[in-house]
Biopython code that builds the backbone (N, CA, C, O; Angstrom):
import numpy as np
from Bio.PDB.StructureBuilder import StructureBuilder

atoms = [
    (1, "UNK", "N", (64.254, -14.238, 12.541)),
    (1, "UNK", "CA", (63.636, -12.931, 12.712)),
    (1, "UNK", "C", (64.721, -11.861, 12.687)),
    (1, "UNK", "O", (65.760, -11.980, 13.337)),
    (2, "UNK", "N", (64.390, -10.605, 11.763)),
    (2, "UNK", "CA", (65.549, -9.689, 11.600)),
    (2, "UNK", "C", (65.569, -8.999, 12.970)),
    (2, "UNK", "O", (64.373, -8.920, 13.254)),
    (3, "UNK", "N", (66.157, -8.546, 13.809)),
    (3, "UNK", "CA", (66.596, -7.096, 14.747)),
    (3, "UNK", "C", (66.484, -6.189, 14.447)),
    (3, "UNK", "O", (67.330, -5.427, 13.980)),
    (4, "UNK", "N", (65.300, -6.013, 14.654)),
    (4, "UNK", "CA", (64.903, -4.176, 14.208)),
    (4, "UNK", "C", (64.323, -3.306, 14.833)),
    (4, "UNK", "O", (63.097, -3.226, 14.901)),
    (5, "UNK", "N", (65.570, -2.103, 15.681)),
    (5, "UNK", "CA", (66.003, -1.310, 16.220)),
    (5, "UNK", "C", (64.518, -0.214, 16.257)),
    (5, "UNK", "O", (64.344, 0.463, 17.271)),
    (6, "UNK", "N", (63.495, -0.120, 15.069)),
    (6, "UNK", "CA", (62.622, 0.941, 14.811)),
    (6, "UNK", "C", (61.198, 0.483, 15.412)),
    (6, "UNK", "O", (60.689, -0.628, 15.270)),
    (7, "UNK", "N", (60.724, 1.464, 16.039)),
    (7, "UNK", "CA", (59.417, 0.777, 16.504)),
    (7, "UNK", "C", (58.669, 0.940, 15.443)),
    (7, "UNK", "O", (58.959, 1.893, 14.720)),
    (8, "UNK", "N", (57.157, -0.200, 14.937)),
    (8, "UNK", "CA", (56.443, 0.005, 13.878)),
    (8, "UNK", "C", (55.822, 1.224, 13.564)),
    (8, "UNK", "O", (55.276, 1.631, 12.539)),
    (9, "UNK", "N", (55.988, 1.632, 14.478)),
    (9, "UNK", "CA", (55.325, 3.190, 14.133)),
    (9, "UNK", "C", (55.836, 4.039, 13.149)),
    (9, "UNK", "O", (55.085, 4.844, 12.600)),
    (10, "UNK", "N", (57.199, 3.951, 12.813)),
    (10, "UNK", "CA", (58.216, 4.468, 11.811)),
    (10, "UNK", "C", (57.935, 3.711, 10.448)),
    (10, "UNK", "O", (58.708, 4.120, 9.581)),
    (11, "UNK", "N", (57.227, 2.914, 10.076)),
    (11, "UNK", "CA", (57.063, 2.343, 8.670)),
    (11, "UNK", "C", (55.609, 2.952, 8.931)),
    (11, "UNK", "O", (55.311, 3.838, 8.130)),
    (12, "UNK", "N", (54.737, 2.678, 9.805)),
    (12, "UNK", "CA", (53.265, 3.139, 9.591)),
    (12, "UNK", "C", (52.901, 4.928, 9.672)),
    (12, "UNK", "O", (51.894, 5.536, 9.307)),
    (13, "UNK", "N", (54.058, 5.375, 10.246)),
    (13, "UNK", "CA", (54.399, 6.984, 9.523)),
    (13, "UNK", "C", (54.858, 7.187, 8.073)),
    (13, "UNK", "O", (54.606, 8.065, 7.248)),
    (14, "UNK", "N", (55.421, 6.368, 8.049)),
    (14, "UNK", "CA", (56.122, 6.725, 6.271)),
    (14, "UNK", "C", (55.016, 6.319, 5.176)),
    (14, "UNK", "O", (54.894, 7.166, 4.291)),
    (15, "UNK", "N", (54.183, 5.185, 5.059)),
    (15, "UNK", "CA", (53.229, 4.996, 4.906)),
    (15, "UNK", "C", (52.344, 6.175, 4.633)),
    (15, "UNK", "O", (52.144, 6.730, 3.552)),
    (16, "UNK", "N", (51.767, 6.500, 6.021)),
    (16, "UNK", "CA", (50.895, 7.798, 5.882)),
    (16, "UNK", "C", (51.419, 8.635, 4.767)),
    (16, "UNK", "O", (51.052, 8.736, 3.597)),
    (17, "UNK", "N", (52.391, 9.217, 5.452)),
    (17, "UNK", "CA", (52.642, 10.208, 4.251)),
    (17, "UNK", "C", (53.113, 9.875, 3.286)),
    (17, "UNK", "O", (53.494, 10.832, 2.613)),
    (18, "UNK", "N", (53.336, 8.669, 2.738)),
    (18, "UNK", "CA", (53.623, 8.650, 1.017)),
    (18, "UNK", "C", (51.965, 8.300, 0.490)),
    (18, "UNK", "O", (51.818, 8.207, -0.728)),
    (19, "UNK", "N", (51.051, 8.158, 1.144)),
    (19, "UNK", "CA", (49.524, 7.874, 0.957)),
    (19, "UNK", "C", (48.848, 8.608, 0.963)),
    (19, "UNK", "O", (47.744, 8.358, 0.481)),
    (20, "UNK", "N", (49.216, 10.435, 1.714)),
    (20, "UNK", "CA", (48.622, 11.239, 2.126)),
    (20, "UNK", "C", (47.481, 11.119, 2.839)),
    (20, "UNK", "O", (46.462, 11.728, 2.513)),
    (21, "UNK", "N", (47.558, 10.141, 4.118)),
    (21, "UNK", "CA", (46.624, 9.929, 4.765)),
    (21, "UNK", "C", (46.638, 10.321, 6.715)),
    (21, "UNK", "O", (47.162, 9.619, 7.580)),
    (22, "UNK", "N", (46.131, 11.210, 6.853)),
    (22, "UNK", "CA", (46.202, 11.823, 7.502)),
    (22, "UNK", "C", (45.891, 10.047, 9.382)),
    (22, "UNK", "O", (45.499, 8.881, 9.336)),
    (23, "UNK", "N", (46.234, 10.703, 10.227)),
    (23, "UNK", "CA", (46.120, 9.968, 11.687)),
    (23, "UNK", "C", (44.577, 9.211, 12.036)),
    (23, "UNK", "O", (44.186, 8.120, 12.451)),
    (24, "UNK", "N", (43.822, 10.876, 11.468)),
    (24, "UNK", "CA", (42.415, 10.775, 11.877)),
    (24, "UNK", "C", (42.082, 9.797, 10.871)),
    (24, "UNK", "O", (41.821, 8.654, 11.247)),
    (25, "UNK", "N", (42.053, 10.106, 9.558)),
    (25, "UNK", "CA", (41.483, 9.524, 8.908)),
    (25, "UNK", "C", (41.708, 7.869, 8.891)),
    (25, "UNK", "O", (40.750, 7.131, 8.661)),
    (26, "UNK", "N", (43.125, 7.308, 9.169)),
    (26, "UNK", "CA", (43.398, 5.905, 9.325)),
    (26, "UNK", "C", (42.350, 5.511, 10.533)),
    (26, "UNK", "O", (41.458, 4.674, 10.397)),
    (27, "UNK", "N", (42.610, 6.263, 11.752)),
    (27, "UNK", "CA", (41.424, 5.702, 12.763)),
    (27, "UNK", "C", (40.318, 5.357, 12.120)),
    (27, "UNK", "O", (39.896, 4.204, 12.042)),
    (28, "UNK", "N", (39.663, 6.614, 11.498)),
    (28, "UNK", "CA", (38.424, 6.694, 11.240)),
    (28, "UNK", "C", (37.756, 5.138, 10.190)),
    (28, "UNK", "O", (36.793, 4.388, 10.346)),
    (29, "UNK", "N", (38.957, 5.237, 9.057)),
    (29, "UNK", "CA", (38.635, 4.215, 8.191)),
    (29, "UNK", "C", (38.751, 3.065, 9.147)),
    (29, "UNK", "O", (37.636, 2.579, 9.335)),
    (30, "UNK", "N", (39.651, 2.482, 9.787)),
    (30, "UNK", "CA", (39.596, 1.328, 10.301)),
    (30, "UNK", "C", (39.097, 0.928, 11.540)),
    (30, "UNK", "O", (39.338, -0.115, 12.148)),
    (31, "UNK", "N", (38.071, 2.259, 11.989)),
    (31, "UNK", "CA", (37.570, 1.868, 13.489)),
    (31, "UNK", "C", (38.615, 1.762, 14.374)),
    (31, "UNK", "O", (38.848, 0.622, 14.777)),
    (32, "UNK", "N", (39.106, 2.401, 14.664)),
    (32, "UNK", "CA", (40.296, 2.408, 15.718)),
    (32, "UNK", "C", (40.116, 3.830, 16.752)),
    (32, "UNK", "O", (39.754, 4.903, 16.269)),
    (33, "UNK", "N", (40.353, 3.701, 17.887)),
    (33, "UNK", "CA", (40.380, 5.194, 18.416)),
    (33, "UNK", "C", (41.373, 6.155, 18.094)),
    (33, "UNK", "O", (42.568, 5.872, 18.005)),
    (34, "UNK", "N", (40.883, 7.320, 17.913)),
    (34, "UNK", "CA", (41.978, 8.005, 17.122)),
    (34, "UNK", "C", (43.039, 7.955, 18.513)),
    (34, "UNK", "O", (43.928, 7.180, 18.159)),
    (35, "UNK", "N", (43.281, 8.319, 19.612)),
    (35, "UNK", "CA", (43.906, 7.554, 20.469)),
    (35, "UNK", "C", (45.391, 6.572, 20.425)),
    (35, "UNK", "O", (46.612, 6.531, 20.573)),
    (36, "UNK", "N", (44.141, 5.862, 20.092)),
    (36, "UNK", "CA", (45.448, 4.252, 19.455)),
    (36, "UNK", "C", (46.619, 4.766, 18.396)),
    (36, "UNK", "O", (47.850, 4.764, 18.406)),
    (37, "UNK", "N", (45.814, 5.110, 17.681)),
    (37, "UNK", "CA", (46.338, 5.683, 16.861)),
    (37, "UNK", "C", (47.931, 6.671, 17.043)),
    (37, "UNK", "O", (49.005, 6.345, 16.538)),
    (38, "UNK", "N", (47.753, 7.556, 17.651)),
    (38, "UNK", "CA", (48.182, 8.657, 17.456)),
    (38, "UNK", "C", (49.405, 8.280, 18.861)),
    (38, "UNK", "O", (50.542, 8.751, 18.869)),
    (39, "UNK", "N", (48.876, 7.394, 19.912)),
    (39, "UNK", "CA", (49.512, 7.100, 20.834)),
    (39, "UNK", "C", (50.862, 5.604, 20.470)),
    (39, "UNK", "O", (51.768, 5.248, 21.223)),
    (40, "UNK", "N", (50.560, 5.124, 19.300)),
    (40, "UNK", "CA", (51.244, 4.079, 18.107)),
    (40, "UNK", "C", (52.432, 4.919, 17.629)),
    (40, "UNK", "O", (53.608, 4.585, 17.777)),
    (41, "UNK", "N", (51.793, 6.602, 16.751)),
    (41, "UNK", "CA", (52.648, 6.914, 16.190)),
    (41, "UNK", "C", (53.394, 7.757, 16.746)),
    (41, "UNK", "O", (54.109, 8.491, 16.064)),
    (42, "UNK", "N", (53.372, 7.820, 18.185)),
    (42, "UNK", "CA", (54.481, 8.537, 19.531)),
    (42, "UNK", "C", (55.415, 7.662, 19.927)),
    (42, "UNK", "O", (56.440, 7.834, 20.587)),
    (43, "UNK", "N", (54.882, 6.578, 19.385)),
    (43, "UNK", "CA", (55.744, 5.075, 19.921)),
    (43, "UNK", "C", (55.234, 4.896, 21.122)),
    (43, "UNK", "O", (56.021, 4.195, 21.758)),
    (44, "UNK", "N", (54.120, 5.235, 21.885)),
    (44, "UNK", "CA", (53.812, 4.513, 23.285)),
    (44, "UNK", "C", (52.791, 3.535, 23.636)),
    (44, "UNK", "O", (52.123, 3.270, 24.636)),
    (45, "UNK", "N", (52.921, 3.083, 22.408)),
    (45, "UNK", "CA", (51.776, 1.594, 22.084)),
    (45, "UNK", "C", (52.395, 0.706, 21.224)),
    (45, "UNK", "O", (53.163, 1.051, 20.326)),
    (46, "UNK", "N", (52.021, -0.629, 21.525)),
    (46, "UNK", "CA", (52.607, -1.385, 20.752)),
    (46, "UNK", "C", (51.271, -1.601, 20.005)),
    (46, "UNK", "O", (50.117, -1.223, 20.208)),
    (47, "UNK", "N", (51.949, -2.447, 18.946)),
    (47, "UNK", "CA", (50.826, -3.136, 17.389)),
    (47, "UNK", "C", (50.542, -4.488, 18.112)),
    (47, "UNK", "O", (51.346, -5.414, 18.222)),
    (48, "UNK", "N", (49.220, -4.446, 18.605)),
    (48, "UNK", "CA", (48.455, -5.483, 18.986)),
    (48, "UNK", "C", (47.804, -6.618, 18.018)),
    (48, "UNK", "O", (47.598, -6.016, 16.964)),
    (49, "UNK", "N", (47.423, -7.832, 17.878)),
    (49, "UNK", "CA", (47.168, -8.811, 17.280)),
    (49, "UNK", "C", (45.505, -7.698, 16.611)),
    (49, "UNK", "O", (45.203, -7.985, 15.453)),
    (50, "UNK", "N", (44.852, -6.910, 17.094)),
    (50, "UNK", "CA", (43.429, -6.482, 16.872)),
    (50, "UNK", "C", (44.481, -5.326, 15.913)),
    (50, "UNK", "O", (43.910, -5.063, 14.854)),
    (51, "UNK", "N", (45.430, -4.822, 16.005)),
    (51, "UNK", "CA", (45.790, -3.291, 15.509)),
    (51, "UNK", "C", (45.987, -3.735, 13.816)),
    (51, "UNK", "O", (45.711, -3.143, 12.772)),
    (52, "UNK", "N", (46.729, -5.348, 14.176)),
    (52, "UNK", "CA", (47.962, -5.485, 13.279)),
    (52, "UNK", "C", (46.797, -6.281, 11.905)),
    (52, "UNK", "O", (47.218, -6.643, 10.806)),
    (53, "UNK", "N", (45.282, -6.396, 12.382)),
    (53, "UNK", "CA", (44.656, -6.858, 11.741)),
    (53, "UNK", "C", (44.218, -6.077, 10.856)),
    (53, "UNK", "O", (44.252, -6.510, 9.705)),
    (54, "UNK", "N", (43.697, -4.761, 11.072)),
    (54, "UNK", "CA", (43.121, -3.912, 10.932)),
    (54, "UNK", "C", (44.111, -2.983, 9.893)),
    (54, "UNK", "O", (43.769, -2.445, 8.840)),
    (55, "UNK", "N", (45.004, -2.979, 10.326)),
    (55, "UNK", "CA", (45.864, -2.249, 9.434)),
    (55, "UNK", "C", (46.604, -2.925, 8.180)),
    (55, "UNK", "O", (47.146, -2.214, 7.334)),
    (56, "UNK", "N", (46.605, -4.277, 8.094)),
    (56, "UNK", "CA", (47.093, -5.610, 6.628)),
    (56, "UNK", "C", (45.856, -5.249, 6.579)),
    (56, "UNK", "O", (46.187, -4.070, 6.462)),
    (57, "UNK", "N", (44.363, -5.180, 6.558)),
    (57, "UNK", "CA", (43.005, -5.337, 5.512)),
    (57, "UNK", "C", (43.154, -3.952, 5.235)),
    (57, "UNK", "O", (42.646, -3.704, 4.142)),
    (58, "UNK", "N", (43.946, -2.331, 6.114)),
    (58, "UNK", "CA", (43.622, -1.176, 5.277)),
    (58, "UNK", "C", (44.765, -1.316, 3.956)),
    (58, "UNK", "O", (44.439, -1.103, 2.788)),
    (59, "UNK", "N", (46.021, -1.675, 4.345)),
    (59, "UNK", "CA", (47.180, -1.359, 3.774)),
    (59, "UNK", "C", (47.387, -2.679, 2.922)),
    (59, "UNK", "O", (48.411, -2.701, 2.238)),
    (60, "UNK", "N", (46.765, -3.498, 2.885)),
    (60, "UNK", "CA", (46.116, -4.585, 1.948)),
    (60, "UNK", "C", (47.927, -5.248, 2.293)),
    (60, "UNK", "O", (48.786, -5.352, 1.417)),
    (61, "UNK", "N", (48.070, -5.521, 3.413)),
    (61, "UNK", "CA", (49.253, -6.142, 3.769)),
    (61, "UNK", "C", (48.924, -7.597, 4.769)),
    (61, "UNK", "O", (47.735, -7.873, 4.613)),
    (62, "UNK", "N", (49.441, -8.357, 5.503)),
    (62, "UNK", "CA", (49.104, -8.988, 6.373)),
    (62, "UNK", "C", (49.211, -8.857, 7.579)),
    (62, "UNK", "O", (50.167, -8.109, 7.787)),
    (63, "UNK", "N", (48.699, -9.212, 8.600)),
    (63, "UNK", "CA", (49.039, -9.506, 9.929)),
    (63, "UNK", "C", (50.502, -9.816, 10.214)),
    (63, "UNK", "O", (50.813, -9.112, 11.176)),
    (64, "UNK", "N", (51.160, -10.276, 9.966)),
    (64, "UNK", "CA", (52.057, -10.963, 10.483)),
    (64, "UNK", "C", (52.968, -9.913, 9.757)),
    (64, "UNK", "O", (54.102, -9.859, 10.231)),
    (65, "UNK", "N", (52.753, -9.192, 8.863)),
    (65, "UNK", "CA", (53.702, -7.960, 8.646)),
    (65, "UNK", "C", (54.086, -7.174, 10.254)),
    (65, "UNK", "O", (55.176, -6.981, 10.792)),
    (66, "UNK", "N", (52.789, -6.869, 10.665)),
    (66, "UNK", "CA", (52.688, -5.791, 11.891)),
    (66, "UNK", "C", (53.299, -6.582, 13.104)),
    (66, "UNK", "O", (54.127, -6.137, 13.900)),
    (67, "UNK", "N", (52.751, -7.815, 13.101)),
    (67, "UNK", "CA", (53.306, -8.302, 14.300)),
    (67, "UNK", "C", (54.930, -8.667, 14.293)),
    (67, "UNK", "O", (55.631, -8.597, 15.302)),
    (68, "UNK", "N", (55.278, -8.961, 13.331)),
    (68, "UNK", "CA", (56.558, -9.447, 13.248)),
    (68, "UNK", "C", (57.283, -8.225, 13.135)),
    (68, "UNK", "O", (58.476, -8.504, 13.256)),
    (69, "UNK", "N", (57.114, -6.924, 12.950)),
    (69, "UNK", "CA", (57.545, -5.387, 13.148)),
    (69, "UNK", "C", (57.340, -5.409, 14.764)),
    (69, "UNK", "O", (58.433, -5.695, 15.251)),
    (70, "UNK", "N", (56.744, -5.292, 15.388)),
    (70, "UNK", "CA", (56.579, -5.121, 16.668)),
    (70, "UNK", "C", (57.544, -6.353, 17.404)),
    (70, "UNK", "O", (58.357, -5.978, 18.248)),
    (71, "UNK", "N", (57.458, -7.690, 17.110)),
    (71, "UNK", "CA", (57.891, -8.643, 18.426)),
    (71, "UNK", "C", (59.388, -8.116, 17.771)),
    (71, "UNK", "O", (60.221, -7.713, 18.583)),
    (72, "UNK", "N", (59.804, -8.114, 16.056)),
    (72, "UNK", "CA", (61.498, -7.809, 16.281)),
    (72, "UNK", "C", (61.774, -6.433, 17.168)),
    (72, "UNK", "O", (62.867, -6.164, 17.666)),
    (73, "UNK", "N", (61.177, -6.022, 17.221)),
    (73, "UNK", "CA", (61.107, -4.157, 17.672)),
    (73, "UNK", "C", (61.610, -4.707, 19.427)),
    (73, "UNK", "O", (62.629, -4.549, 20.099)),
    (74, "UNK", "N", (60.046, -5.524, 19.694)),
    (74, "UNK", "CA", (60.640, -5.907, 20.820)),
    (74, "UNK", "C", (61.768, -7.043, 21.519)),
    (74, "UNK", "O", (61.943, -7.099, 22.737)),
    (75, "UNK", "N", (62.342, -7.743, 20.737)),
    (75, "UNK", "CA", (62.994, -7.901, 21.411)),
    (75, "UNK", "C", (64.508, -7.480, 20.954)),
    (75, "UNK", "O", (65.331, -8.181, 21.542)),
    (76, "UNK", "N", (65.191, -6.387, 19.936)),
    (76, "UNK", "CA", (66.306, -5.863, 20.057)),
    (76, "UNK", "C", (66.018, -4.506, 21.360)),
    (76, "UNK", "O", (67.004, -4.019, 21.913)),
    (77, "UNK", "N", (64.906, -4.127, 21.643)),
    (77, "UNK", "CA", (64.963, -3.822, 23.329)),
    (77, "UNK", "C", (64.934, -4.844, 24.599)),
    (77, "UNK", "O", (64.820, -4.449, 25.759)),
    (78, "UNK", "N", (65.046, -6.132, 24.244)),
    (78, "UNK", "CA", (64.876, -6.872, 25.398)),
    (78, "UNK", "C", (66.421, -7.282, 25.625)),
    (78, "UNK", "O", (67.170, -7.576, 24.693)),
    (79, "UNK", "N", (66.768, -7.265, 26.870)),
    (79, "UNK", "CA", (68.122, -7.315, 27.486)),
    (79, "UNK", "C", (68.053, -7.681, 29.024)),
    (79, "UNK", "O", (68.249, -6.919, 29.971)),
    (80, "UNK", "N", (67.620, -9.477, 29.061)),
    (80, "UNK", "CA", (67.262, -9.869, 30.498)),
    (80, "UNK", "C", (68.762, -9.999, 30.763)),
    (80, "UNK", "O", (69.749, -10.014, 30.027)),
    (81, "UNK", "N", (68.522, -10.112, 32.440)),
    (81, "UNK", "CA", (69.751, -10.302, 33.388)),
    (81, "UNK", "C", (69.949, -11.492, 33.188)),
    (81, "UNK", "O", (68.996, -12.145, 32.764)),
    (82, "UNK", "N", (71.433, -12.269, 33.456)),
    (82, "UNK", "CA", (71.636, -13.536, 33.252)),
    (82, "UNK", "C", (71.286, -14.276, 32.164)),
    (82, "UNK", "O", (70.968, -15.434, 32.433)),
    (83, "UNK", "N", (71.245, -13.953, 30.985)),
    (83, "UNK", "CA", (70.683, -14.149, 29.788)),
    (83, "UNK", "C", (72.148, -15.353, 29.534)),
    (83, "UNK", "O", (72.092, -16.541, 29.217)),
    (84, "UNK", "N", (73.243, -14.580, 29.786)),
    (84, "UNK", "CA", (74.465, -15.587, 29.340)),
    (84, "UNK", "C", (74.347, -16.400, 30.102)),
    (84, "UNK", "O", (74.529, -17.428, 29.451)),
    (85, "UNK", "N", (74.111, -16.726, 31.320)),
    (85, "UNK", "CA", (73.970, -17.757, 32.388)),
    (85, "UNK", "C", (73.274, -19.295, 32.160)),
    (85, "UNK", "O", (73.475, -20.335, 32.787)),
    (86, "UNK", "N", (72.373, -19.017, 31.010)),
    (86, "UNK", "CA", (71.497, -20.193, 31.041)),
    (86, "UNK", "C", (72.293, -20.750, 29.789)),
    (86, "UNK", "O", (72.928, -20.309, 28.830)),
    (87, "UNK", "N", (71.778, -22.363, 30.508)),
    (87, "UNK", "CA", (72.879, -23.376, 29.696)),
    (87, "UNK", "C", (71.534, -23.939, 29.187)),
    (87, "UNK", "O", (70.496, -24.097, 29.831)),
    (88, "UNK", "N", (71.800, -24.226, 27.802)),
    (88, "UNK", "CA", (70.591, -25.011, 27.065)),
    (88, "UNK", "C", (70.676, -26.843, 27.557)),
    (88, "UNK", "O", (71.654, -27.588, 27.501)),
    (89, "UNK", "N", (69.343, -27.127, 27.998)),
    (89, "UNK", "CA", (69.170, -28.810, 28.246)),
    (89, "UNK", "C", (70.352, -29.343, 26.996)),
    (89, "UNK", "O", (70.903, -28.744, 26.072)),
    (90, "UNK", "N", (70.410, -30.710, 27.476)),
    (90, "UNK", "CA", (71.258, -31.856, 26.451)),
    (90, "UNK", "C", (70.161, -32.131, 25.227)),
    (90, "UNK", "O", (70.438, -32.906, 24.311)),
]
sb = StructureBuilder()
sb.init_structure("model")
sb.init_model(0)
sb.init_chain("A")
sb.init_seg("    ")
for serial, (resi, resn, name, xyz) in enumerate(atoms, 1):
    if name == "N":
        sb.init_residue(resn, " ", resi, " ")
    sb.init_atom(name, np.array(xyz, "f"), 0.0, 1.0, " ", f" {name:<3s}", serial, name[0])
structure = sb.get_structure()
């Protein structure tokens, strides 16, 4: 999995506007609250397994595009304590 620093919201902005498709209108087409939406492209939502569906059948992409944008997203922010500490079993 690549490390990637950008939350999905930054490809599903660029998107929009090379599509000229406005916030509302993505809600609207894909049944989503405009909400979700708009709270995605602030970055204060993550791309949920229901988001990431919805958006591979608009953007004729897959699921696992969105999700795999989001879990790398999340974990080049994840930085547990004692992370060096743990010794892998034999």
């Amino acid at each position: 999995m690549i490390n990637n620093p950008f939350h999905p919201a930054v490809f599903l902005q660029e998107l929009l506007e090379d599509m000229s498709i406005t916030p509302y209108r993505l809600a609207k087409d894909t049944f989503m609250p405009a909400t979700r939406v708009s709270e995605i492209l602030k970055q204060r939502r993550s791309i949920t397994p229901d988001t990431a569906l919805r958006l591979a059948k608009y953007f004729n992409t897959t699921p696992d595009y969105w999700v795999s944008l989001q879990s790398s997203y999340d974990l080049s922010k994840c930085h547990p304590r004692h992370i060096e500490d743990i010794q892998a079993i034999a």
